[in-house]
C-alpha positions, -999 to +999 in steps of 0.1 A: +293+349+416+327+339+397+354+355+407+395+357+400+422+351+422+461+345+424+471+317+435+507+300+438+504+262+425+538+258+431+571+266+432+578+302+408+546+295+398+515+321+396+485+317+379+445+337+379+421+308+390+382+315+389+366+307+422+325+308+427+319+332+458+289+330+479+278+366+473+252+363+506+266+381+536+265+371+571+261+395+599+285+422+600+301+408+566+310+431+536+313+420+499+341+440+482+353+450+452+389+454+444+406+485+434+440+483+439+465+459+458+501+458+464+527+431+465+542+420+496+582+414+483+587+397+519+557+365+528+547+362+495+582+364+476+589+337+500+563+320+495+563+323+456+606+305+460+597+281+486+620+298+510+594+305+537+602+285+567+576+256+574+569+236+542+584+208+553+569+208+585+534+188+585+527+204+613+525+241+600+494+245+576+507+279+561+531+273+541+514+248+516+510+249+482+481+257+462+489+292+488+467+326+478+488+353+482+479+386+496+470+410+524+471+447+514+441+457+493+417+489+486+381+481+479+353+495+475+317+481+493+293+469+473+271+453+504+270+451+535+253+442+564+280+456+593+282+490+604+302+505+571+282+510+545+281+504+505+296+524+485+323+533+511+359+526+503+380+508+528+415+488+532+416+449+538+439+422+548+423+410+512+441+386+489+446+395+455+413+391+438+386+411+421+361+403+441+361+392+482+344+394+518+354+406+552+343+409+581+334+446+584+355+449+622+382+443+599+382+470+575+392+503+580+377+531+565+403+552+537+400+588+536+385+608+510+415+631+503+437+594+504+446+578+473+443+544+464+483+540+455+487+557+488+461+534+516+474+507+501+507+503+522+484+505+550+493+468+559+529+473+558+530+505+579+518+482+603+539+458+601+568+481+601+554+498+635+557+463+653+593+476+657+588+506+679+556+490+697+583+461+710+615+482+711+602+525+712+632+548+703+645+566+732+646+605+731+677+611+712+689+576+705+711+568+670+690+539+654+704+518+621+675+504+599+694+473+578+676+467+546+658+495+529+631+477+515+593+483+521+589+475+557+625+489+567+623+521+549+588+527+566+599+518+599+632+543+594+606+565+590+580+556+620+614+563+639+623+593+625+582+604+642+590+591+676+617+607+690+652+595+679+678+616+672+692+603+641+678+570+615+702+561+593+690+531+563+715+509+554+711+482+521+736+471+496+715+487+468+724+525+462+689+524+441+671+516+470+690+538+490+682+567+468+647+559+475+649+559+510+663+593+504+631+603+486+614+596+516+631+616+537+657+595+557+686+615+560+719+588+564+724+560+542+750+536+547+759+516+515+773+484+524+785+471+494+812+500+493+822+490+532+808+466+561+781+485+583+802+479+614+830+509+598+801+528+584+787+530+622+822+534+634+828+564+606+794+586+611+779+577+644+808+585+666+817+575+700+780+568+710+774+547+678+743+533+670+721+521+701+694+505+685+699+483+651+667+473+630+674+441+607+648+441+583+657+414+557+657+383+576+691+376+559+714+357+580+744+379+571+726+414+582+716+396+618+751+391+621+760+426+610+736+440+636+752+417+665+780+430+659+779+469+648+751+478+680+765+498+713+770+483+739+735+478+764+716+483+730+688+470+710+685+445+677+653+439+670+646+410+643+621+425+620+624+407+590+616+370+590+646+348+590+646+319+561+670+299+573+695+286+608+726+307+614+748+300+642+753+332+662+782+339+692+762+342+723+790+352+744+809+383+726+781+396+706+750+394+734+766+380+769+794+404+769+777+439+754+746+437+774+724+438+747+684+427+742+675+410+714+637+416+704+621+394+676+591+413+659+572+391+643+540+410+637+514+387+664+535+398+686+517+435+690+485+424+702+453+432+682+438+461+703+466+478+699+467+477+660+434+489+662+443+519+679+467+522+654+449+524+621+434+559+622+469+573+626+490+552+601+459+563+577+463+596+590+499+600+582+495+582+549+469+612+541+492+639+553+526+628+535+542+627+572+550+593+559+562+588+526+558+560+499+551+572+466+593+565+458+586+529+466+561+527+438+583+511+409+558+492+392+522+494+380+504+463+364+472+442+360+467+421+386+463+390+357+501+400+351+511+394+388+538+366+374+559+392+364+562+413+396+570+382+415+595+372+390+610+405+384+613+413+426+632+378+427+648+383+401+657+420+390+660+439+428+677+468+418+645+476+398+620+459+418+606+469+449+568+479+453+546+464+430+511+476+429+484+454+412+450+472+393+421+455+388 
């Protein structure tokens, strides 16, 4: 069967290319059909400017042009020969395409009561949760999430459900700052008006914040979290650095005691995402985590050029971009 894809030719460069799809299944496979995806602002904006790391390295095979972007989708099952059957709906690790198959072991099943515009952040709740799987807040502990995006703002929120005292966002957009407001995070540092280190200094107090989230992978907000944690505390790296920084070992990590955790997403191993997926779907489903704010865009999936180019280019008004089909 023909089928349309997205796919990244080059450099700023997105086009819909027909693909023929072997429609037979085999066992344990499921053919879907898309319903809805959503736009990952972090890989695939990366990929999309040529600013993820590796594409000069021959020996990494990821990032390479032609790439097919993608990993977030809601289908429906139209066959299947695994143990979910057709007609159900379900949430893949799916490119962005109308049609595609999956090994059923990888699906998970949506909720009835769920929406589509809803299971499809499924994928970066995960991500987000690498964070407290590889650095859990402690009961009570102060915890500054740099970079209100899609995967910060959801992990100041997985934070705000496991135990720590305060979450405060930080970004140097007040427009996504008044979106992590929507969803409920109650301290928002803005710090364009003044650098995160007084901000800390000015509402956190004497104990200050113990464990700092940098969620951009900017060089500058790495830096920033070095240097505003408490002493003995956490940074964890959740964002995916695009580029060398030079960092001082000795007065912002020798001297303060502190661990620095990169979170990469492989490292939460598999059977513990698994156990995961019923609750993040369960939580989606019961509003206790929030992301209907971070909706700012609706379009085609054929018109996917212009949500890459507008969250590159226009981020005060660009942040989740969710594709129809």
């Amino acid at each position: 069967m023909k089928i349309q894809r997205l796919v990244f030719p080059d450099k700023g460069r997105c086009e819909v290319e027909e693909f023929e799809l072997d429609e037979r299944l085999a066992p344990g496979e499921l053919l879907l059909k898309a319903r809805a995806s959503l736009v990952s602002a972090g890989t695939e904006l990366a990929m999309f400017t040529r600013s993820h790391r590796g594409f000069d390295d021959p020996e990494n095979k990821y990032a390479k042009f032609p790439f097919r972007p993608g990993y977030a989708a809601v289908s429906d099952v139209i066959a299947s020969t695994g143990h979910i059957p057709s007609g159900s709906r379900v949430f893949t690790w799916s490119p962005h395409a109308t049609f595609s198959k999956m090994k059923a072991a990888e699906a998970v099943l949506v909720p009835d009561e769920l929406a589509d515009d809803r299971a499809v952040f499924h994928s970066l709740c995960s991500i987000s949760l690498t964070s407290p799987r590889l650095a859990p807040a402690r009961l009570g502990e102060q915890i500054v999430v740099i970079g209100m995006g899609i995967v910060g703002n959801l992990a100041a929120q997985l934070y705000m459900a496991s135990g720590a005292r305060l979450v405060a966002g930080a970004d140097l957009a007040e427009a996504r700052l008044a979106k992590a407001r929507a969803c409920g995070i109650p301290k928002t540092f803005c710090v364009g008006q003044k650098p995160l280190k007084q901000w800390v200094k000015d509402e956190l107090g004497e104990r200050g914040a113990e464990l700092v989230v940098e969620a951009i992978g900017s060089s500058r907000a790495i830096d920033d979290a070095l240097k505003c944690v408490s002493d003995r505390g956490v940074v964890v790296l959740l964002g995916s650095p695009r580029t060398k920084m030079e960092i001082d070992p000795y007065y912002d990590i020798h001297v303060k005691g502190i661990a620095l955790i990169g979170a990469h997403g492989r490292n939460v191993d598999e059977a513990q995402r698994k156990r995961d997926n019923p609750m993040l779907m369960e939580w989606l489903r019961s509003g206790r985590v929030q992301v209907e704010p971070l909706i700012t865009q609706r379009m085609h999936f054929s018109e996917a050029l212009k949500a890459y180019e507008g969250l590159r280019d226009r981020t005060d008004e660009y942040l989740g971009v969710l594709l129809t089909y």
